[in-house]
N, C-alpha and C positions, 0 to 999 in steps of 0.2 A: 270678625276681629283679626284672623290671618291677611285678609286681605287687607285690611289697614294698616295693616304692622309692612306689609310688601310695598306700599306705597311709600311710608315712609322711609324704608331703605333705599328704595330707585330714587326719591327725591335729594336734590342738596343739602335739607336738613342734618341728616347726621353726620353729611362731613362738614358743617360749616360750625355743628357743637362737637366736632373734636377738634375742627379746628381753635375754637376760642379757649377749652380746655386746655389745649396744649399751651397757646401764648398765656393763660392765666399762670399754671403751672411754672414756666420758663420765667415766668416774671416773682412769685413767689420766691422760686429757687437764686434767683438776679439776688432778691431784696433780701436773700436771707445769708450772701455771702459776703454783701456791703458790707465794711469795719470801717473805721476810723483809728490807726494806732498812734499813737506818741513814740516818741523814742530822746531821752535825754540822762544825762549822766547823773546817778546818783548822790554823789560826793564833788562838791568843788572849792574851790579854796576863796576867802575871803577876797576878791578885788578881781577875781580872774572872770572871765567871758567865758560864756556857753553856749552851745545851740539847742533849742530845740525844736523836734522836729515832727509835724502832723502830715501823716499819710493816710489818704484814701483810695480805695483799689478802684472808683466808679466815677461817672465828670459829674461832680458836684454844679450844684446851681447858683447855691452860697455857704461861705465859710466863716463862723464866725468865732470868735476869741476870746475867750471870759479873760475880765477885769483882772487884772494881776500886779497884787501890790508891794510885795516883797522882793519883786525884783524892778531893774531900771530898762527898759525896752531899748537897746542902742541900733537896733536895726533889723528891716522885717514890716512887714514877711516878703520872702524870695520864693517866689512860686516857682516849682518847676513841675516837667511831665516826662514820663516814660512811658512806653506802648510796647508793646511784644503781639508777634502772631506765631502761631504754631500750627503746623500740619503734620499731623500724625496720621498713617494708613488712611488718608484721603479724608480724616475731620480737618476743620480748618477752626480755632479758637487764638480769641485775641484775651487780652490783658492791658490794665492801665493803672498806670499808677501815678494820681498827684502829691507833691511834698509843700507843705508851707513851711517855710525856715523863718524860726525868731533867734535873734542872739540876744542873750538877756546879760546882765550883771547883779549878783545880790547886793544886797544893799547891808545887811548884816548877817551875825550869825547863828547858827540854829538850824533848826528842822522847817522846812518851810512846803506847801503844797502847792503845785498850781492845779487848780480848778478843771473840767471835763470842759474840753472844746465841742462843739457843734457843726456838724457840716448838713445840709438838703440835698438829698440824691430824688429823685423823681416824687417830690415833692414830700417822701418822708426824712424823718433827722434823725442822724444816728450819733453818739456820743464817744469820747474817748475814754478812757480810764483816768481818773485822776492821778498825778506822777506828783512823788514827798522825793525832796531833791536838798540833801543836810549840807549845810555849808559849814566849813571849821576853820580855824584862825591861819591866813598866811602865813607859810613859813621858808617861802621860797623856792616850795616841790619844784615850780617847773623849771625856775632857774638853774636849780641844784639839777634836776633831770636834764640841762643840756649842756651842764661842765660836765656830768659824769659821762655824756658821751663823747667826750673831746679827752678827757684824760685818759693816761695810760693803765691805770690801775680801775675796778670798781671795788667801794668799800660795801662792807655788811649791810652798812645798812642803806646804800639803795640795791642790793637784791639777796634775800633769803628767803628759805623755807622756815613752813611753820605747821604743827601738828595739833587743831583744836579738839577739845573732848565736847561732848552735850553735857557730859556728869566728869565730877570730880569724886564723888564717893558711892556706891553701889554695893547690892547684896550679890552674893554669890548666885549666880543665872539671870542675875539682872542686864535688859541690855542697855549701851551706852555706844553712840555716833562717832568717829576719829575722822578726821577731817582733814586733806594734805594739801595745804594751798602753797604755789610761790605768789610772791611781792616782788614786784621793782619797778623801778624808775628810769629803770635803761631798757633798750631794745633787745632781743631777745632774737635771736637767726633760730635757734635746736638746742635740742638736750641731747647728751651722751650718759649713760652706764647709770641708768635711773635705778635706785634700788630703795625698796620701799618696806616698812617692818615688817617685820615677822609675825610679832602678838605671841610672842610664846605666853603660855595662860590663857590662853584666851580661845575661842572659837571665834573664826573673823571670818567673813565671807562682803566679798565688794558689791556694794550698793549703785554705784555711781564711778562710772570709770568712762571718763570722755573720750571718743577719735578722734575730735579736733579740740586743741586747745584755744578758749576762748578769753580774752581779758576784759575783767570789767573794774572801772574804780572803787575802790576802798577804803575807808578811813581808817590807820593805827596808830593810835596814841597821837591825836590831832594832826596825820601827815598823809597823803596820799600817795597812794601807792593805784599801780593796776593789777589786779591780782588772779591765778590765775586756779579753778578747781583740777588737782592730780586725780585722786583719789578720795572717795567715802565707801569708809565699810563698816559697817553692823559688828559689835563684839559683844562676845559672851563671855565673862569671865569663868573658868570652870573650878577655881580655887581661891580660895580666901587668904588675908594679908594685905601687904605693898606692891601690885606690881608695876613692873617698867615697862613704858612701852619704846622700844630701839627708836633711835632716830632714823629718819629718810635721809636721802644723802643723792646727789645728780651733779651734773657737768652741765652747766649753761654757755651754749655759744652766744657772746656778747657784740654784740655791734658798735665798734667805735669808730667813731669820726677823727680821720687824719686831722692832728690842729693847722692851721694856717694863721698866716700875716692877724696883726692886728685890726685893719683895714679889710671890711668885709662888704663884699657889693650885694644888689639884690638875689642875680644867679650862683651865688656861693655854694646855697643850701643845695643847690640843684646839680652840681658841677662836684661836690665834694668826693672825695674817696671814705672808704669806711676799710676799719681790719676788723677781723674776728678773733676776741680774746676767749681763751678756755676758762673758765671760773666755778672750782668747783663750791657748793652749798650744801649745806648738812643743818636740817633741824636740831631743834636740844631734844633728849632725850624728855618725855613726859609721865608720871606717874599716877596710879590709881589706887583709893583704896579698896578694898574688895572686903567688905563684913561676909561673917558666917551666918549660915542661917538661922533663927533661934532653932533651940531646943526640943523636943516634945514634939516633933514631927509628927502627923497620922501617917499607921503601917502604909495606905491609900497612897501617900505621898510619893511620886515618882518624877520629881526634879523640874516639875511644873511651876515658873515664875510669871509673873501678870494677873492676867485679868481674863477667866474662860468663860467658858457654858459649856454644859453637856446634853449631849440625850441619847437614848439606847431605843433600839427595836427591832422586833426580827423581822425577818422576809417572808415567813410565813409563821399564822400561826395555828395550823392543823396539818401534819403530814403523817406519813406512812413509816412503818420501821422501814430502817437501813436506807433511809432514800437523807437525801443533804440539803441543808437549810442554812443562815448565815444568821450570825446577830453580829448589829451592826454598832458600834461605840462612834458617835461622832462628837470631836470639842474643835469647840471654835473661840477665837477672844485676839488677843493682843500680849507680848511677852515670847520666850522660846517655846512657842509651838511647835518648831523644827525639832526641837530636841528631845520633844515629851515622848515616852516610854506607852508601851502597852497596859492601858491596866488589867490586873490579875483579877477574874471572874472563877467563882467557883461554880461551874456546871455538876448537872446532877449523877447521882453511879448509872450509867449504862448509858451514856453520852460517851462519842467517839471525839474529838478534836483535834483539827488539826491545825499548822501554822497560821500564826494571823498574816492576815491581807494589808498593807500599811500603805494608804494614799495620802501624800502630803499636798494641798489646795494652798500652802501658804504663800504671800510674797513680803517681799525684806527690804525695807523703809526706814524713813526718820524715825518712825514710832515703834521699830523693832518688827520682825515679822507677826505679819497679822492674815488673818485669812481663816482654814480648817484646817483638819486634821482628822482623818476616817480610819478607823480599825476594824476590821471584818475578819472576825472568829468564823472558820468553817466547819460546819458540828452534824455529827451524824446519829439520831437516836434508835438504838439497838433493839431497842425492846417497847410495846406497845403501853399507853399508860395517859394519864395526864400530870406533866411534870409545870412547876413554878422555880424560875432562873432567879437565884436571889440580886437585890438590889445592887446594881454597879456601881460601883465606890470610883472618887475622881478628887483627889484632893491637889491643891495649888496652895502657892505663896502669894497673895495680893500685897503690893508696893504698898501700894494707897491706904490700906487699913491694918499694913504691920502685922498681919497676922495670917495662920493656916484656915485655911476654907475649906470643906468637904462637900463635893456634890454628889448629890443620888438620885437615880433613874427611878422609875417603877418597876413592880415586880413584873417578870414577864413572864406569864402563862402558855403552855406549848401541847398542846393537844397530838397525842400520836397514835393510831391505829397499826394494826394490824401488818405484815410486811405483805404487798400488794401481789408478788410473786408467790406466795405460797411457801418461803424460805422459812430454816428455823429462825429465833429471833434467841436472844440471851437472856437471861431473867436481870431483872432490876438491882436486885442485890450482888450482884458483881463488882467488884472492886475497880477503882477509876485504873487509867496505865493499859489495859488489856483490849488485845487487838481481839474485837470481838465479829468473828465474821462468821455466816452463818456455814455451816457446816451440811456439806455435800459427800454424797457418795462417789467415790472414783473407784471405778475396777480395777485398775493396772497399777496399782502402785505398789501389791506385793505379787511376785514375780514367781514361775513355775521352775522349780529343781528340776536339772535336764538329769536323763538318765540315757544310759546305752553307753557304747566306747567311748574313749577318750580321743579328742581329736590334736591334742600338745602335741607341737613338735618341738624339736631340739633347738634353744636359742642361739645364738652370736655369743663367739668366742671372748672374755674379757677384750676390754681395750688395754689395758693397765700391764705395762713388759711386753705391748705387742710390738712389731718393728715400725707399723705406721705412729706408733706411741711415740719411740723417740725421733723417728722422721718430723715430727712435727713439733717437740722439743726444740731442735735444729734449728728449723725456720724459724723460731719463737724469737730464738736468742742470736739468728742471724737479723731478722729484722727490727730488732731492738739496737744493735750495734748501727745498724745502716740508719736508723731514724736518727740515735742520738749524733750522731757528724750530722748530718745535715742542720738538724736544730743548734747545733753548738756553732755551725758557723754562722746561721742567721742571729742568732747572738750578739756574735761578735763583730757581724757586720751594724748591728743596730746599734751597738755601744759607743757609734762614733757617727754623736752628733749632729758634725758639723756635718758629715760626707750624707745622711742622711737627706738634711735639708739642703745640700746641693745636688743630688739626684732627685729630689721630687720640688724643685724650681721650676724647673719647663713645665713641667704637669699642673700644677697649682696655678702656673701664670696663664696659660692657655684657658685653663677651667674659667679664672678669672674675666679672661678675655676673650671669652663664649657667652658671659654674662652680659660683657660690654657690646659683642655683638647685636645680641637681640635687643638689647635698649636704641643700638645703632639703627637697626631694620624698624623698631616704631617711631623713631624718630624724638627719641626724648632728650635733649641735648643737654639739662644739668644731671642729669643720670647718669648718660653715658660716660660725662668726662670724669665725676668723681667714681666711676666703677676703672675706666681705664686709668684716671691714677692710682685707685688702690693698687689694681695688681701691678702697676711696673714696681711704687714701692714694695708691695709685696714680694716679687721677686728679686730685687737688689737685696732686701732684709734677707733673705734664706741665702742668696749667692754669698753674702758679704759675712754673714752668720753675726750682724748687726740687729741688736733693735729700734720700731720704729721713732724714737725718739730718738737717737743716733744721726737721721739720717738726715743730716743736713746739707746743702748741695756742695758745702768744703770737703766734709766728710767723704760723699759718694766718689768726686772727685778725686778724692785723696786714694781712697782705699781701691778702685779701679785703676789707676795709675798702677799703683804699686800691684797691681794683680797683672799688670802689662795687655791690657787691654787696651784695642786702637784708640787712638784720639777721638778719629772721627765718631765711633759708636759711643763714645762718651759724654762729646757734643749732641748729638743725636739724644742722645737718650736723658741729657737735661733740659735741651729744648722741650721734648714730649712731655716733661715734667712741668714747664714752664704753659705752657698751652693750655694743660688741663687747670692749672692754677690761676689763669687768665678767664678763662672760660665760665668760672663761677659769677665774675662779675659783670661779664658783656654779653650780649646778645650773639644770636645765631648768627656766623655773616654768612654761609649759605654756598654755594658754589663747590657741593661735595667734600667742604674742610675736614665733617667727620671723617669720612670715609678712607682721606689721605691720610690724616691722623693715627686710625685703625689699621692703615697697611703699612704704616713705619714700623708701627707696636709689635704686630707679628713678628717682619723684618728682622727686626732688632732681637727681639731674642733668641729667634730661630740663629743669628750670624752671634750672640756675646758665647762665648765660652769662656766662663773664669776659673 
């Protein structure tokens, strides 16, 4: 039999079945990462075009298109490909991606579905998802969306925030969803000085809190918007009544298109200038009512709202006196689990206890945290015996049935012998609270009366009227004199302002433009210039003892003039203002500009003296 099995391994059999294993495997793994996805807008306006768009990661064989009646087919499909290869530490992996592009138009309005497309990858079919795409009355979004970006003002309502709830009225530890989306219909560059509520009343922890902000269309109140998720956090109200929840409040940097001539050619769009308006938005304030709980509470009741389960059990159930064992309370369910309390167990007299163990397993969702919750009692029994832990009480508020619920464990039986060391043990009837440990003999703890001479010697003189006593009065009350001048001029030096923030100008601009530096060394060219304008204006704000709203280039000028500072560093120093502000809209031109840029900046401050 050995000798058979040896042939088989010298022959090419076993490598030519792993080899087929293997390409089975690789093709398995091929056919299991095949998708087909859609990608099209959920909201569009009654008369307006669309695309949408079927992508396959693998070269299809054929693609086909279920029948689609709700909308008008104006062109399509536009097949295109993409390919990518990658080498990482000597693998080499490619990637492919096909798109079929339909542009549709609906036909009316309403909620409409199109159907799961089909594509053949090595002769199996894989499906897309079926994509519901709501169509609502035109009312001119996109038109209104590209006057609002040629006027000089935006109104309310093509861009604000808004604060939705999942509930409008809720029990006291009931949870309920707050949701901070913006809307608009204008472009968007950044946010400035994002401030989002508070929730006083409330326990609020964030569910959902994006890196990148994403925009996707919207319907409100039959008008489209793109809309964009801030923030979602989980709340718990912790007190009953009306309460408020603060509005959110932000700066939108606004993208508008310089207007031009009546007469607009094909390269317009392409060629246009844009400004950035500051616009700030603020939600309305939104409110909740928050009911009390009923009445008639069980004592068991420890602030537990939902939907739980419980069960109890020890770790062991036979041990030795004085040796440590655990019971274990675990609830699970849906509601503030986060929040739920220990519950109170009455252990038997000659039980040790100590702090419970509290492991929270929950996570925090649309549907409020859900998950576990573990309490581990650590207990020590004194004395040898057989004890019964009476039943663990667990009472909750169920939403759904309006009423208190009481759960109960079994009785838990606990077998205890003998203390395995041979220690005393305490008797049973000992009162709960008492450190009961067992009690050992120590020699040395009362001490032998010396007898024979006495070995006192004479102590130190009082300090109190000694001459080192008031030597050191002296220095007490000389170095209190000497401290207070010193502090009293730093005082009086800080009380002025202006001179303050004209000696820590150079130091703040330099800090500033160490910052600019290392954006400079990686190479990041909208970084660096909006860091090197911050600090020049930063430091004209502190030389001028202007603020940055002040600082307009009449202003700079003005106020530098009259400070009799040279022309030329003045010139100087709005051109560099002017570059950094040029810079936001144009490309790298390359040929070490930063770097020229960065050695005026120095320059220049090291030579203003204002």
């Amino acid at each position: 039999m050995i000798n058979y099995l040896d042939k088989i391994k010298n022959s090419g059999v076993t490598r030519r079945l792993f080899l087929i294993l293997g390409s089975f495997i690789a093709g398995v793994s091929l056919s299991a990462q095949t998708s087909l996805k859609v990608d099209a807008p959920r909201v569009v306006e009654s008369g307006e075009s669309f695309q949408v768009v079927f992508s396959v990661n693998a070269e299809p064989s054929s693609f086909n298109l279920p029948s689609i009646t709700d909308f008008d087919l104006l062109a399509g499909p536009s097949q295109s490909r993409m390919s990518s290869t990658q080498i990482i530490n000597g693998k080499r992996s490619e990637s492919i991606s096909i798109s079929y592009t339909y542009v549709l138009a609906p036909r009316s309005e309403g909620k409409f579905t199109i159907p799961s497309a089909t594509v053949v990858v090595d002769g199996k079919s894989y499906s897309s998802s079926p994509v519901t795409i709501e169509v609502v009355k035109g009312d001119g979004s996109a038109k209104s969306s590209e006057s609002a970006q040629t006027a000089t003002t935006v109104s309310s309502d093509d861009l604000f925030l808004k604060i939705s709830l999942s509930k409008g009225r809720v029990v006291k530890g009931e949870h309920l969803i707050a949701t901070v989306k913006l809307y608009t219909k204008v472009p968007i560059a950044g946010f400035e000085d994002v401030r989002f509520p508070s929730f006083n009343g409330f326990w609020s922890q964030e569910i959902d809190t994006p890196q990148n902000i994403e925009f996707v269309r919207e319907s409100i109140d039959g008008k489209i918007y793109n809309s964009a998720l801030l923030r979602r956090y989980m709340l718990l109200p912790q007190q009953s009544g009306t309460l408020t929840i603060d509005a959110a409040e932000m700066i939108c940097q606004v993208q508008i298109r310089s207007a031009g001539g009546a007469s607009r050619s094909l390269f317009d769009d392409f060629f246009d200038s844009y400004s950035t308006v500051r616009k700030r938005v603020s939600s309305t304030a939104v409110r909740v009512v928050v009911d009390p709980l009923p009445q008639g509470a069980p004592a068991s009741f420890q602030g537990g709202v939902g939907e739980f389960t419980m069960n109890a059990k020890l770790s062991r159930d036979s041990i030795n006196a004085n040796e440590a064992l655990s019971l274990i309370v675990n609830i699970s369910g849906t509601g503030n689990i986060n929040l739920i309390e220990a519950p109170k167990i009455a252990f038997p007299a000659g039980f040790e206890v100590y702090d419970t163990k509290i492991s929270d397993n929950s996570s925090k969702g649309s549907r409020g945290a859900t998950g576990s919750k573990q309490f581990e009692y650590p207990i020590i029994p004194r004395g040898p015996g057989e004890y019964t832990i009476p039943k663990v009480e667990f009472s909750f508020y169920d939403i759904a049935k309006k009423r208190y619920i009481t759960l109960f464990s079994d009785d838990l039986n606990l077998k205890v012998g003998r203390d395995a060391g041979g220690g005393s043990v305490s008797q049973p009837g000992l009162s709960l609270g008492v450190n009961r440990q067992a009690v050992r003999s120590i020699t040395e703890d009362i001490r032998y009366i010396h007898s024979g001479a006495s070995r006192l010697k004479k102590g130190n003189l009082f300090f109190f009227a000694s001459l080192f006593y008031f030597f050191a009065i002296l220095m007490i009350i000389s170095l209190y004199i000497f401290t207070e001048k010193i502090l009293s001029k730093r005082v009086e030096r800080n009380r002025d302002i202006a001179g303050v923030k004209n000696r820590r100008a150079n130091k703040v601009a330099r800090a500033r433009l160490k910052n600019a530096e290392t954006l400079l060394k990686q190479g990041i060219y909208m970084g660096f210039y909006e860091e090197l304008h911050r600090a020049l204006l930063g430091y004209v704000s502190d030389k001028l003892n202007l603020s940055l709203a002040d600082l307009s280039r009449d202003k700079i000028r003005e106020e530098l003039v009259f400070k009799k500072v040279d022309f030329g560093q003045i010139e100087e120093l709005l051109y560099l203002l002017e570059q950094c502000e040029y810079a936001r809209y144009a490309p790298d031109p390359g040929g070490g500009e930063m770097d020229k840029n960065y050695t005026k900046a120095i320059s220049l401050i090291s030579e203003m003296e204002l």
